[in-house]
C-alpha positions in Angstrom: -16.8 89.3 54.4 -14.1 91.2 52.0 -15.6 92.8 48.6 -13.1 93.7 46.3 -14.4 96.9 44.5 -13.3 96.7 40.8 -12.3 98.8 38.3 -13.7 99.4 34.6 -12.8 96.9 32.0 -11.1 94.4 35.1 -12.3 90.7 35.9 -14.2 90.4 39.2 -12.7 87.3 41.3 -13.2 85.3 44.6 -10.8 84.1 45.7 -12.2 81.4 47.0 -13.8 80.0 44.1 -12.9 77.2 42.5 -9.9 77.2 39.9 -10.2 75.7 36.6 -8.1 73.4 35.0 -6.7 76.2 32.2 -6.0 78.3 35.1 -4.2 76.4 36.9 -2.1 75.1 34.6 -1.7 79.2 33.3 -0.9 80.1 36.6 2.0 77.2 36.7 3.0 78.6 33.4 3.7 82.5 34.7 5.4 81.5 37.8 7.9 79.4 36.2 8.4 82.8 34.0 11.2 85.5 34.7 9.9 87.9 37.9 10.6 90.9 36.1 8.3 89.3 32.9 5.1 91.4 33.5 2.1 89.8 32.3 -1.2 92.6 31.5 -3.8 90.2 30.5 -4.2 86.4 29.8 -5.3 86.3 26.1 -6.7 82.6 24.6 -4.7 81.4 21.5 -6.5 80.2 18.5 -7.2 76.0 19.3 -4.9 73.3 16.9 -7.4 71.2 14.2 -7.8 68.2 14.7 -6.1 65.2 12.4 -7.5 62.6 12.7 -11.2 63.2 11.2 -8.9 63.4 7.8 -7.6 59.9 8.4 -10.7 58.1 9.3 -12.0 60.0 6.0 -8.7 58.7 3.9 -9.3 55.0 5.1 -13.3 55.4 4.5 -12.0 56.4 1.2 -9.5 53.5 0.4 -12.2 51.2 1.6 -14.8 52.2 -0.9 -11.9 51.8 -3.5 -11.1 48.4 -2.3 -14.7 47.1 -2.2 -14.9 49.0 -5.6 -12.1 47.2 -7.0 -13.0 44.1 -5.2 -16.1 44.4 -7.4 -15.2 44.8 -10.3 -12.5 41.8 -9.9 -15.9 39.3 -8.5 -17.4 40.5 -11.9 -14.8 39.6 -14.0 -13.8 36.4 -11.5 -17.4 35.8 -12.9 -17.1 36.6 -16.4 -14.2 34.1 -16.4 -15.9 30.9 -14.9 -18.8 31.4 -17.2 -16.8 31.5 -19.6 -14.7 28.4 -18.9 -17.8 26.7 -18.1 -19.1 27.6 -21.2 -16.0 26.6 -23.2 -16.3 23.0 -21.1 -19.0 22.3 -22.4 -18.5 23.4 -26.5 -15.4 21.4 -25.5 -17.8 17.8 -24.5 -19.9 18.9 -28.3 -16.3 18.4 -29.8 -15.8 15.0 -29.4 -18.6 13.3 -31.7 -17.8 14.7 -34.8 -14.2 14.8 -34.1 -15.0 10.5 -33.5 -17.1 10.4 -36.6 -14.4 12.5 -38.8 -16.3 15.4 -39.5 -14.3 18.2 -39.8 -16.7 20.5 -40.3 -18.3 20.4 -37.1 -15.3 20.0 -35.5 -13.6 23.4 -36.7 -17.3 25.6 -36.2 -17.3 24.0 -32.2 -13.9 25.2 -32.4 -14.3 28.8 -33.3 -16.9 29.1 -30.8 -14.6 27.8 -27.7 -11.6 29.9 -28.5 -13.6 33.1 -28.3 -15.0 31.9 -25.2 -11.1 31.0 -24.2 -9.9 34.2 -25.6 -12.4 36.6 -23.7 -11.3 34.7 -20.2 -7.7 34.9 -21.1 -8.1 38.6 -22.0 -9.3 39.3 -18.6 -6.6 37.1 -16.2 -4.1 39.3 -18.5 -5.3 42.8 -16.6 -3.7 44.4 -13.7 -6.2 43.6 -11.0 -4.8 39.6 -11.5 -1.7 40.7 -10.8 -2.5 42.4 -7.9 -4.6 39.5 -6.6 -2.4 37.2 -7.0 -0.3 38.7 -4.2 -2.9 39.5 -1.7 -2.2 36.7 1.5 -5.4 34.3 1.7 -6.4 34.3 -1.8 -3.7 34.8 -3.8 -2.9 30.7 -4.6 -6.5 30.5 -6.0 -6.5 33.9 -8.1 -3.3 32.1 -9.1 -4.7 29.1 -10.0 -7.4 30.4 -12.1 -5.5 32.6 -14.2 -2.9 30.0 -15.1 -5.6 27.5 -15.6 -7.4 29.6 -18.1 -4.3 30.9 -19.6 -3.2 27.3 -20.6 -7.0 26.5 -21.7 -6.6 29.2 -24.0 -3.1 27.9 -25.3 -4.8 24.5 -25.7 -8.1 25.9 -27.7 -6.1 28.4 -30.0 -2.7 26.0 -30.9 -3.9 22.5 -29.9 -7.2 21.8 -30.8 -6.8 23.1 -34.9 -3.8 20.7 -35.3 -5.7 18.1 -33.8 -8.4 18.2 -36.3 -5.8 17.4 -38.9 -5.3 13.9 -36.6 -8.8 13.3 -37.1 -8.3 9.9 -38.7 -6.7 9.0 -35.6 -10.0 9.0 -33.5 -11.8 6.8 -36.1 -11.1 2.7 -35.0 -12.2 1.9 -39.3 -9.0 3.7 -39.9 -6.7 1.2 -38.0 -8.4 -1.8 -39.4 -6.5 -3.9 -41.6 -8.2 -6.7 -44.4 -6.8 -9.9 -43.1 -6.3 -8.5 -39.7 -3.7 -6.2 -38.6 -3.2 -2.6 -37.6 -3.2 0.1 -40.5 0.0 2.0 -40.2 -0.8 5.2 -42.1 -2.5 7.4 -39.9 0.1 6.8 -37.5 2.6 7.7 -40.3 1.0 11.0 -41.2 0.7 12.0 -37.6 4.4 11.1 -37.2 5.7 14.8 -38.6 3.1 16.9 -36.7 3.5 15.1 -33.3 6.5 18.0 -32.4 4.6 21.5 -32.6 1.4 19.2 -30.6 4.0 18.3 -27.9 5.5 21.8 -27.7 2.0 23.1 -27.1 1.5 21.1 -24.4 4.5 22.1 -22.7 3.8 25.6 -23.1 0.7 24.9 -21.5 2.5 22.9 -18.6 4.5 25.9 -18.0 1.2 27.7 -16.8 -0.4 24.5 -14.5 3.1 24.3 -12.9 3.2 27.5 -11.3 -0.5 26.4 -9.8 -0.1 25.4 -5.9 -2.7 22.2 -5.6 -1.9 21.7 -2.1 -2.4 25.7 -1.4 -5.7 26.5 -3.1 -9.7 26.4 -2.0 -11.4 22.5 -2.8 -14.0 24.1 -5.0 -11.6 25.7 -6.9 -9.6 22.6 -6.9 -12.9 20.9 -8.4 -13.2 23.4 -10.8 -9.8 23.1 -12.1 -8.4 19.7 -11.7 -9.6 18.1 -14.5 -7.5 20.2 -17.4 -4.5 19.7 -15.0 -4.8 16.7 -14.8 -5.0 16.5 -18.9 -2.3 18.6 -19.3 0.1 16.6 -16.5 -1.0 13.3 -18.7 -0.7 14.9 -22.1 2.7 16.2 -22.0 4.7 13.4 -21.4 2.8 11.1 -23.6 3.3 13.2 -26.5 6.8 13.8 -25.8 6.5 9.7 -25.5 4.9 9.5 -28.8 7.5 12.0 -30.6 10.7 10.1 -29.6 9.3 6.7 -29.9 6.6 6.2 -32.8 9.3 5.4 -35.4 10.2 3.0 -33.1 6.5 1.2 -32.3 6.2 1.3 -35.4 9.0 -0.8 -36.5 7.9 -3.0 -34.1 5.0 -3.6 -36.3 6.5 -3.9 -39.0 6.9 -1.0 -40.7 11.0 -1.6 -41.3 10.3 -5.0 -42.9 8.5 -8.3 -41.6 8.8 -9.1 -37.9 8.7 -12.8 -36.0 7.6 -12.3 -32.6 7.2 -15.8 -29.8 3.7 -15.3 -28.3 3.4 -17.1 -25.0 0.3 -17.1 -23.4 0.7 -17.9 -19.0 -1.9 -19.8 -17.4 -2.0 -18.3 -13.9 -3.6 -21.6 -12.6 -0.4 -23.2 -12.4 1.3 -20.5 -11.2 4.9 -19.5 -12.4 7.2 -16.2 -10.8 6.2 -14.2 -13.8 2.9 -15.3 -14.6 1.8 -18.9 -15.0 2.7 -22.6 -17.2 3.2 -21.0 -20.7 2.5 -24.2 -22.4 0.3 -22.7 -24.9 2.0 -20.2 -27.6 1.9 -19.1 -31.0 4.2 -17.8 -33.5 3.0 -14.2 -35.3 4.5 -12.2 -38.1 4.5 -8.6 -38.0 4.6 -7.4 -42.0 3.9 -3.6 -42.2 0.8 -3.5 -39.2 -0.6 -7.0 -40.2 -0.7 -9.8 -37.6 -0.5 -13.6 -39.0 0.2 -16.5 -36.7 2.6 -18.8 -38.5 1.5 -22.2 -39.3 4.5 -23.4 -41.0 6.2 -26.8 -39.8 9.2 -24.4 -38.2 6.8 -22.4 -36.3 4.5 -25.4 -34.9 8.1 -27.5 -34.3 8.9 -24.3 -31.9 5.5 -24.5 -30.3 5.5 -28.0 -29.7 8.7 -29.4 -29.0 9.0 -27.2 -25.3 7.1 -29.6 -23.1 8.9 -32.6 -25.0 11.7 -32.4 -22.8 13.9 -32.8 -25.9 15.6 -29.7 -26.0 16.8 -28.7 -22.1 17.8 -25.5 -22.3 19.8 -23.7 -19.1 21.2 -19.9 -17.5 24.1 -18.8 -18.1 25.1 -18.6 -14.4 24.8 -22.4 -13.0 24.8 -21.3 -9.6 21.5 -19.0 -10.1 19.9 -22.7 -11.4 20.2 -24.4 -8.2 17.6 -21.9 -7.2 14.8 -23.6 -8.7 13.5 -27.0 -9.3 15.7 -29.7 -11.3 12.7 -30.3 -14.0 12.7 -26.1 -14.9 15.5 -26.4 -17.6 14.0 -28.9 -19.2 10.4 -28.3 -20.1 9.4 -25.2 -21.5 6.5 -25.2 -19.3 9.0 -24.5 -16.7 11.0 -21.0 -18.4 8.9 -18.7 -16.6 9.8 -20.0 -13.4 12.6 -17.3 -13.3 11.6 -14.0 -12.0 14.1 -12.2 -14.4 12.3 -11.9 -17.4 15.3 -12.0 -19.2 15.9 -15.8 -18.5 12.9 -16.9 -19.7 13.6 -14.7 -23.0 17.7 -16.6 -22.9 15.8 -20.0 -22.4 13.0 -19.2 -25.1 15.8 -18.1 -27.5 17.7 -21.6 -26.8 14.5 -23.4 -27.6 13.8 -21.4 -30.8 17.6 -22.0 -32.0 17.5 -25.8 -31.3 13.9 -26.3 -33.3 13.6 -23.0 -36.3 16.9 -21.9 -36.3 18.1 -18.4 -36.2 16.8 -16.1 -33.5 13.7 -14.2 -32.7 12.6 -10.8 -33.2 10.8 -10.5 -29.9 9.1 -12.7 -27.0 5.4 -11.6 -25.5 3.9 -13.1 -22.2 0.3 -12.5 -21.5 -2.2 -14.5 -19.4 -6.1 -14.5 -19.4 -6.7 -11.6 -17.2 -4.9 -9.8 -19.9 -7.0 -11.3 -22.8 -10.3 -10.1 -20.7 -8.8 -6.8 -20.2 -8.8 -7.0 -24.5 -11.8 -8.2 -24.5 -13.8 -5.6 -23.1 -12.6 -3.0 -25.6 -12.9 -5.8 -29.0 -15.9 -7.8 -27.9 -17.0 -11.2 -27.5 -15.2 -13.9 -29.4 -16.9 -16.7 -31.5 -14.3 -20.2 -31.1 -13.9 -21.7 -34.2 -15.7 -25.7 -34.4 -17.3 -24.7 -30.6 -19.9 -24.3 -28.9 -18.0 -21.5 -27.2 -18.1 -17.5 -26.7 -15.3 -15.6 -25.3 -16.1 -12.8 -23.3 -14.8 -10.2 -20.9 -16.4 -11.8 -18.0 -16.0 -15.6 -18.5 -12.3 -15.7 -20.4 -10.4 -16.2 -17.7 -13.0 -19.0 -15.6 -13.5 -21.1 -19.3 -10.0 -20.8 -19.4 -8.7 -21.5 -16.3 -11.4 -23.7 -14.6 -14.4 -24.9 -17.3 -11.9 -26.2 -19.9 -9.8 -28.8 -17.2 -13.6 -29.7 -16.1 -15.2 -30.1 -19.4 -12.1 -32.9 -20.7 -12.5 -34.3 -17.1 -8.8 -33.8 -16.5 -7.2 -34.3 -19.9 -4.1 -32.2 -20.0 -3.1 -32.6 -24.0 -6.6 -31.5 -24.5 -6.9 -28.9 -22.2 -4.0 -27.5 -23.1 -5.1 -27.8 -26.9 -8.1 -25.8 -26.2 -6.3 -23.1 -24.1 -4.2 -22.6 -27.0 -7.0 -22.5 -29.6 -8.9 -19.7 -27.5 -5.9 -17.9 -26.7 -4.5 -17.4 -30.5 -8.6 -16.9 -31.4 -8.8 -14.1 -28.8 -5.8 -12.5 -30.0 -5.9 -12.6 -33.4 -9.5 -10.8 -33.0 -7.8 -8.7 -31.4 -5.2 -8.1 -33.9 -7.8 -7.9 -36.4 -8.4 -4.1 -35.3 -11.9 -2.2 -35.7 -11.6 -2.0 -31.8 -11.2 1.8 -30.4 -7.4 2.1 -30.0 -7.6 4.8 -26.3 -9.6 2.3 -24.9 -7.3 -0.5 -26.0 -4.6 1.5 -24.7 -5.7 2.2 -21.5 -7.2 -1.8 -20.8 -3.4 -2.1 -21.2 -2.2 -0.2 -19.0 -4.2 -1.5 -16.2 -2.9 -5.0 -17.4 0.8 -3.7 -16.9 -0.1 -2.5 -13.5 -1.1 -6.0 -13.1 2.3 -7.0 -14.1 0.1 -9.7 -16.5 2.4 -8.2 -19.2 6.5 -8.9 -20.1 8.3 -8.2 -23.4 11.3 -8.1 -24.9 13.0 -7.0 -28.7 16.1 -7.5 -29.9 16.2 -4.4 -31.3 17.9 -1.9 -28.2 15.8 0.9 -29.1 12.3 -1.6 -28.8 13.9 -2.9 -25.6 14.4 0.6 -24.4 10.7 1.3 -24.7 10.0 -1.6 -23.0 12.1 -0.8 -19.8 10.4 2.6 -20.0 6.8 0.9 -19.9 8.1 -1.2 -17.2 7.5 -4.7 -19.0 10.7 -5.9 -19.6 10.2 -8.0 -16.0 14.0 -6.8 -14.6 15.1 -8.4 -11.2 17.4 -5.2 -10.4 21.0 -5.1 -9.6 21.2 -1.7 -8.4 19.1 0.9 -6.6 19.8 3.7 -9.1 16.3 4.3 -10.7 13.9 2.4 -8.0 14.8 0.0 -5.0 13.7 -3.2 -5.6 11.5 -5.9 -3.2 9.4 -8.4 -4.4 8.1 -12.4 -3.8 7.8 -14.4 -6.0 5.5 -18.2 -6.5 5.8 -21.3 -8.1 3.7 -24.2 -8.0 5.1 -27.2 -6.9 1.9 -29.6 -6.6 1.7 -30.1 -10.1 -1.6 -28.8 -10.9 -3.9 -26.4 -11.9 -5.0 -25.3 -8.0 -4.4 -21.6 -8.1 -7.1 -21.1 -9.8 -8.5 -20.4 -6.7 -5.7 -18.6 -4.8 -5.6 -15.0 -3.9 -2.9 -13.0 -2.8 -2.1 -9.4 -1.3 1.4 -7.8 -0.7 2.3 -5.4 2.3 6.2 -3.8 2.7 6.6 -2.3 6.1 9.9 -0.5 6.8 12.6 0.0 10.5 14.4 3.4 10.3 16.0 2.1 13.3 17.1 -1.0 11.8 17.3 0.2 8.6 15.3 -2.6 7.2 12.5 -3.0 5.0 10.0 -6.0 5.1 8.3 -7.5 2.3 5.1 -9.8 3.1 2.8 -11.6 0.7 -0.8 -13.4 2.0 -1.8 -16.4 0.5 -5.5 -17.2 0.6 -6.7 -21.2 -1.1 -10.6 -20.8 -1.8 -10.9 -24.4 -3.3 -14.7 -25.3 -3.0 -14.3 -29.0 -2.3 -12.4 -31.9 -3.5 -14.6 -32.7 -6.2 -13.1 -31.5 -9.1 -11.1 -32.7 -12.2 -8.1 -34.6 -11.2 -6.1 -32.6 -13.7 -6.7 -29.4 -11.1 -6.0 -31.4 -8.2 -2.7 -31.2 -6.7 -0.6 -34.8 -8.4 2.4 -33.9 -6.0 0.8 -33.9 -3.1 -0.3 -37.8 -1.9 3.3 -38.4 -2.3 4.5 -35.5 0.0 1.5 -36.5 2.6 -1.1 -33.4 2.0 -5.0 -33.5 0.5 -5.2 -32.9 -3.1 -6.3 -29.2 -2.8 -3.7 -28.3 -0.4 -1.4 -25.7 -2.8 2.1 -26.5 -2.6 4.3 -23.1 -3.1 7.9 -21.8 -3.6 7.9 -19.1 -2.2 10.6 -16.7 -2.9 12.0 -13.8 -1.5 15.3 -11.7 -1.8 17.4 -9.0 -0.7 16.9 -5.4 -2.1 20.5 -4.6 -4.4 23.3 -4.3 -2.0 21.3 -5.4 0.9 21.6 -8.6 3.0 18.5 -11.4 3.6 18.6 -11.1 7.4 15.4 -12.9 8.3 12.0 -14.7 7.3 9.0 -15.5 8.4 8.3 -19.0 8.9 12.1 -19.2 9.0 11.7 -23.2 6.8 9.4 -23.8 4.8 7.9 -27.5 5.1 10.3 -29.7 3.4 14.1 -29.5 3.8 15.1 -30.7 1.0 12.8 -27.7 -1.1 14.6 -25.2 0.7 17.2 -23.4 -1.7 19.2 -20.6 -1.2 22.1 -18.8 -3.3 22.5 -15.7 -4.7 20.5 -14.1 -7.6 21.5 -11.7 -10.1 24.2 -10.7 -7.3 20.9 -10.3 -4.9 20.4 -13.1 -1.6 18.0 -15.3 -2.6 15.6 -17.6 -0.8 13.1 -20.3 -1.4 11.1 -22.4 0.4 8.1 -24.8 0.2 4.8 -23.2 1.8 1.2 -25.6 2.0 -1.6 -23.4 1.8 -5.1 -25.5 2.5 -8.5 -25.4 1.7 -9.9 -22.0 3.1 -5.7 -21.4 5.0 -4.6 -18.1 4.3 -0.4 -18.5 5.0 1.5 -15.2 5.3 5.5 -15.3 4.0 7.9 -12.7 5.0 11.3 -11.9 4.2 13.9 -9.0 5.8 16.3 -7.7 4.1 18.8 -4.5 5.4 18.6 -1.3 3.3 22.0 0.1 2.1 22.9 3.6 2.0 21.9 3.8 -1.7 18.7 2.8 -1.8 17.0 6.0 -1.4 14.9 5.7 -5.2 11.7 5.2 -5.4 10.3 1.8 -4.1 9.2 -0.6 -6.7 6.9 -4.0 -5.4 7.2 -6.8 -7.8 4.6 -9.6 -7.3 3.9 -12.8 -9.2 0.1 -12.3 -10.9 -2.9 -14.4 -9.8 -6.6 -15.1 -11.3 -7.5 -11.8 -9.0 -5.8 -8.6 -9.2 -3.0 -8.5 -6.5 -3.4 -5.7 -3.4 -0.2 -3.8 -2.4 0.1 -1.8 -0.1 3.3 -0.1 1.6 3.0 1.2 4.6 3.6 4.9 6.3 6.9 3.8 7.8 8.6 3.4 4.6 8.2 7.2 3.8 11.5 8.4 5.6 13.5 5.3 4.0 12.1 6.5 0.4 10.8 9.3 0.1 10.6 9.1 -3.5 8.1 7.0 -3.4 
């Protein structure tokens, strides 16, 4: 074996040991050098530091300062919803005094919810909500709750102190006139302050608009919805209120005395906007109070439509051809039209021919709409009866009890309708009744469609159209598109009592056509019943006494063309009628509904290229609130909608 002897201070090596990774790659290093490049000694140089222990410490770090901040944005997230939850319910404490007019109370419940208010609104101003706001996942909500609180805040400080000065508002005593009548003063003292309430509202809106609903968390959705949803309702009806309260209130007379035709439609004998108006009343409007005239001029009016004395007819003879031969003749009959505005020309006629002159304004109502008042006014005592009016029996003692009780005599039936109807109202009118809830009973009566008015006075007329009671059959597609059916009795009686009815519109992209279908249901409980309900018409036409006989009638949408319906005749030939309607195709035809039938009507009509608006389903009310519903299909057509 070979030693190699070595010298002082030199490494001792095999050669045959093992080489380490270092030395290897060292000797690779010198042999790549220049040969003449002498090399003494291999010394070590000094090792690099290592990185990346600082970034793992600078990311430890910006964690601790995110949970930190994180922290301190939970506690005020906290501090906020406590605080809004705590101004909630100061805010529920406000509204008995404000109802009872105590301004006292009012103003101390105040104080205490804007510091709650302010304190929340102090902290969605900071920096750490701005930054929120942005962060992906959870921005929308930190969104939502700052804007929320921001416009609670706005409401608290601005709103809620002018609102105490509308205090008399909130008290139904104030509105109650001696006599009967609406009290016109508060309104007139609110009148001047109704700008600066609406501007704060807007302001507010300006905050809940920038709030995605569709984006943000259910519970905070929950937590927030409810003052969105005031503030989306608020806004517009003050701005409502501001440009038209002079108005309404020169509607009730606050201009100078008002004559207003009050017809009252008895859905049982059904008519295309309502029901037989036979029963009506005559009412003058003098600065808020309500009379019903019982001057010969005003009874004359009242009495001489079903006479048959004074025919009255459209201006378009063609459009008459439409409808039975007996409409223009009986007053009964004016409502038969499903433009409002007929009934209103054939009304005027009629008032011409029998007072003279012209009315101020024409009112339809039927007895859903009178429970609907009902509900908010209270029961109703009639005058030399026996009788109570409430909510819940008005429109059965009405409708059904009164026709059983004279055992089928008409001029007394009808008598008694119209003594119950003008009683009702004129309770109504009376006031003392609280005027939110009367508004919104309304409203649901308008959704109905129970309701249809119209003024002479363009500005009234124009807050009509804006309710949506002015009862239009459209001519163009501009501000909705138009479909609708429409029903007449034709059996001469009081038999739809007892039907119900339900709308569906279905829609063809393909064809480009939209479908409008109504379902007829008869419920009759048996023949036994007065013969004043029964169906007169019908022995003569070959059908049982409580089969309902129906024109049934469909049109085109504006611009469109009638292209199919379903039956395609109706069961007499000589009932069917067709013709153009306010420029629309038009079609009628005679359907028999049975005992316990239910009939379904359709009509197809093409859609033009303009009738992209929002889609508006008019229907002809019955004793039962009316189902409509349109279906998926119809989104792409009108997406409006």
């Amino acid at each position: 074996m070979a030693r190699v002897e070595a010298t002082e201070g030199a490494a001792i090596t095999d050669s045959n040991a093992p080489r380490s990774r270092r030395e290897r790659r060292y000797d690779g290093s010198i042999s790549d050098l220049d040969p003449d490049f002498e090399v003494d000694e291999y010394v070590e140089g000094p090792r690099k530091r290592r990185v990346w222990p600082w970034i793992v410490l600078v990311i430890f770090l910006l964690l601790i300062a995110i949970v930190v901040v994180g922290g301190v944005f939970a506690i005020q997230a906290l501090k906020v919803k406590d605080d809004l939850q705590a101004a909630k319910g100061k805010m529920s404490a406000v509204a008995p005094p404000m109802k009872k007019g105590d301004t006292a109370g009012v103003e101390a419940l105040s104080k205490q919810v804007l510091k709650l208010t302010s304190d929340a609104d102090k902290i969605v101003a900071g920096p750490l909500w701005d930054i929120a706001s942005i962060v992906p996942g959870v921005g929308a909500n930190v969104v939502a709750v700052s804007e929320t609180t921001k416009a609670t805040h706005i409401l608290v400080r601005d709103a809620l102190p002018l609102a105490s000065s509308l205090l008399p508002l909130a008290d139904p005593a104030n509105f109650k006139v001696e006599g009967g009548g609406i009290n016109l003063a508060p309104f007139r003292d609110a009148e001047p302050k109704l700008p600066q309430l609406s501007a704060i509202f807007d302001n507010a809106k300006t905050h809940i608009d920038r709030i995605d609903m569709k984006a943000i968390h259910p519970y905070i959705k929950s937590n927030i919805s409810q003052i969105v949803d005031i503030v989306d309702t608020a806004a517009p009806t003050l701005s409502f209120a501001q440009e038209n309260l002079p108005v309404l209130l020169s509607t009730l007379g606050a201009d100078g005395p008002r004559n207003y035709a009050l017809l009252f439609q008895n859905n049982a004998e059904i008519r295309a906007t309502g029901g037989n108006p036979a029963a009506g009343a005559v009412l003058t409007v003098d600065n808020g109070k309500v009379t019903m005239r019982t001057d010969p001029a005003a009874l004359a009016f009242v009495a001489a439509g079903p006479t048959g004395r004074f025919p009255q007819h459209l201006a378009n003879p063609e459009e008459e051809k439409l409808f039975e031969s007996d409409t223009w003749a009986y007053a009964q009959n004016y409502t038969r039209t499903p433009d409002f505005a007929d009934t209103v020309h054939l009304e005027t006629g009629l008032w011409a021919s029998t007072v003279g002159g012209s009315f101020d304004g024409l009112i339809t109502i039927d007895p859903s709409t009178l429970a609907h008042m009902l509900k908010v006014a209270g029961p109703v005592a009639i005058p030399g009866t026996n009788e109570t009016v409430t909510a819940e029996n008005a429109v059965k003692l009405l409708l059904f009890d009164t026709y059983e009780k004279v055992n089928g005599n008409g001029k007394l039936a009808d008598l008694f309708f119209a003594q119950v109807s003008a009683t009702v109202f004129s309770k109504v009118m009376g006031g003392g009744w609280d005027p939110l809830a009367m508004l919104t009973q309304l409203q649901d009566a308008v959704k109905e469609q129970r309701i249809y008015a119209w003024f002479a006075d363009p500005k009234e007329q124009a807050i009509a159209v804006d309710l949506g009671i002015d009862g239009k059959v459209t001519t163009d597609n501009k501000t909705v598109t138009q479909t609708g059916i429409y029903l007449n009795d034709s059996s001469h009686s009081k038999l739809e009592y007892f039907l119900s009815t339900k709308m569906m519109v279905t829609c063809s992209a393909e064809k480009r056509t939209v479908t409008t279908t109504i379902e007829m249901h008869n419920s009759i409980p048996s023949a036994d019943l007065n013969k004043y309900t029964l169906g007169a018409r019908n022995a003569r036409w070959g059908y049982p006494p409580t089969t309902m006989l129906l024109d049934v009638i469909g049109m085109a949408l504006p611009g469109g063309e009638l292209v199919n319906s379903t039956p395609a005749k109706g069961v007499r030939k000589d009932q069917e009628r067709s013709g153009l309607y306010k420029g629309r195709q038009t079609k009628s035809m005679l359907i028999a509904v049975g005992k316990d039938e239910t009939k379904s009507v359709s009509f197809t009509s093409t859609i033009p290229k303009d009738a992209t608006s929002p889609l508006q389903v008019r229907f002809t009310p019955t004793v039962t609130d009316t189902p409509v519903t349109v279906d998926e299909s119809c989104a792409s057509m009108f997406p409006a909608s």
